[in-house]
N, C-alpha and C positions, 0 to 999 in steps of 0.2 A: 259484537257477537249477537247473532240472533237470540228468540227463545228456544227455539229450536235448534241451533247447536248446541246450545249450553242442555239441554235436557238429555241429546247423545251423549252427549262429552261426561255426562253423569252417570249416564248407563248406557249400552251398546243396545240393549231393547224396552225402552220407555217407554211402551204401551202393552208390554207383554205382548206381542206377534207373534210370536215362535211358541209360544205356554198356553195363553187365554184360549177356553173353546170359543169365546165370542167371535175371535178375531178367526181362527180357523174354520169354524164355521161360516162366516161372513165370506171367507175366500172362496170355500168350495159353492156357497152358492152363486156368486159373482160368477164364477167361470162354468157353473151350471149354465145360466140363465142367459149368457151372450149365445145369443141366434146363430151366429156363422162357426162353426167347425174351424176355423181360419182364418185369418186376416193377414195383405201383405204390409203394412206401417201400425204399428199401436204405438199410443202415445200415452206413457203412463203415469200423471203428473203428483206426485206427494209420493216417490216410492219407496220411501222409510230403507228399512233394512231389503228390502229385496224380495221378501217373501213371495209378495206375490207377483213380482216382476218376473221368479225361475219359472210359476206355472205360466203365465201369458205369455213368455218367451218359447213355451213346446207350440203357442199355437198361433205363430206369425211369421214371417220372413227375416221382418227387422222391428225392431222394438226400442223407443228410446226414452229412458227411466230421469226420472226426473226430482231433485228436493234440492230445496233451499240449507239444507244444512249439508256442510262437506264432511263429515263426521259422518252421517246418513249413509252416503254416496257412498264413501272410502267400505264402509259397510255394505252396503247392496253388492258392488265388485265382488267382495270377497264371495259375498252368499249363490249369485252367478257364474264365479269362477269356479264353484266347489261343482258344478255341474260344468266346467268346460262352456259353457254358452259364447256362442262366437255372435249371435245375434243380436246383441243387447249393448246399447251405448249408453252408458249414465252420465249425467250430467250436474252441476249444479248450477241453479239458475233461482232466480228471486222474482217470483212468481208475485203479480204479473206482466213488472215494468222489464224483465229480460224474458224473453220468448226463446223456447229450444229449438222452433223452430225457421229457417230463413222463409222470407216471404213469396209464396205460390206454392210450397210444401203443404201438405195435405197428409192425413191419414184415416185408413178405415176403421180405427176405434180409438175412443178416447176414454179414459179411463181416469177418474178422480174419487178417489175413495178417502174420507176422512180428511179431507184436506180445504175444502170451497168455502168452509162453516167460517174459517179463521179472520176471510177476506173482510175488510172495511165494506163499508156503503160505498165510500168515495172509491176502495180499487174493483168494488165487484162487479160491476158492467164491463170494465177492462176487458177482466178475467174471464168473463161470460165471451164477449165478443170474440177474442183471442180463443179460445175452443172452436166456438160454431165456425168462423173463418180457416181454423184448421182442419176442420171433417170436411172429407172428400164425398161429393155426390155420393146416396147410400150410404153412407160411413156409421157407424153406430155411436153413440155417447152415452157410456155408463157409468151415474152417481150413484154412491151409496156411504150412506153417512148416520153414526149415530141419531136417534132421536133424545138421548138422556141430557139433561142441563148441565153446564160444567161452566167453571171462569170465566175462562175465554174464547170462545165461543163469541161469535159475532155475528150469524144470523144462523135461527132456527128453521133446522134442515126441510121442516115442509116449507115452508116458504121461500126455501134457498130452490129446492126445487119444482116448485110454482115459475118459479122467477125462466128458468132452464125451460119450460112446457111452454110458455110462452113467447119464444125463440121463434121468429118466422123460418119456416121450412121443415120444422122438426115432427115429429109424429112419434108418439110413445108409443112402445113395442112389447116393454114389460116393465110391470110394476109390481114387487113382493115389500110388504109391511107387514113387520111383526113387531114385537113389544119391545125392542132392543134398537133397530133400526132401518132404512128406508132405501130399499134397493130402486131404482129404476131407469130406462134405458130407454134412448129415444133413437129415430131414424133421421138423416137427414134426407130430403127431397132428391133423389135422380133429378138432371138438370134437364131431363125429358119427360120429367113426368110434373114439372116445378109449372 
């Protein structure tokens, strides 16, 4: 069992996501600050309870939610089903040596919130690679991640996303910092404009 099952299997919301204003406020700006009105594929990877998979689910076609803990997952469903959402496929998957997604699949946002910090040295270029490979021409990519110190934690988030800016094709679109944590969102290159 992961860490991460076992911290749901302790409590059904182990980060307070449903309570914390950090955590709700984090949401409403996150879905502030994405550029497009829309998107048809979001690819939403550490999507805990759900939370904020029901709001990125009002603003895409198809949406596929994604955590390594099945506890998580069984949880997201519920929190998705309680809005009827027919567009949202959850998954679990063990990020980054199982991909949700098959190969030549693409999407126009990708979304990892709270979740890239955890990755080793040795899986995070994977993980990196496996993103950028899955945004589609124009596609957007938005992290946003804690800046506070904690255990486990395994690379600190300005430098996690250092790492992301210097991604061939990318272009940053928007970046919000404040004393809590590190919003920012890049563009992938048109393959016309590349």
């Amino acid at each position: 069992m992961n860490h991460f099952e076992a911290l749901y299997r302790q409590s059904a919301d182990p980060w307070r996501v449903r309570s914390s204003w950090y955590e709700q406020r984090k949401r409403l700006l996150l879905l502030a600050a994405l550029p497009r009105a829309r998107y048809g594929r979001i690819l939403e990877l550490g999507c805990g309870t759900g939370d904020m998979t029901r709001l990125l689910a009002a603003r895409c076609d198809t949406l596929i939610a994604v955590d390594g803990s099945a506890t998580a997952i069984s949880i997201c469903q519920k929190t998705v089903g309680q809005d009827s959402l027919r567009n949202v496929r959850a998954l679990v998957a063990e990020l980054p040596a199982q991909w949700p997604l098959s190969a030549g699949k693409t999407c126009d946002l990708i979304v990892v919130s709270e979740l890239a910090y955890y990755f080793t040295d040795a899986d995070l270029p994977c993980f990196l690679d496996r993103c950028l490979a899955a945004l589609a021409p124009g596609g957007e990519w938005a992290m946003c991640d804690s800046t506070k110190d904690f255990d486990d934690r395994a690379q600190p988030t300005p430098a996690l996303h250092a790492r992301v800016g210097q991604l061939d094709g990318l272009a940053k679109v928007v970046s919000h910092q404040d004393e809590q944590f590190l919003l920012e969102i890049w563009r992938k290159a048109d393959e016309d404009n590349s």
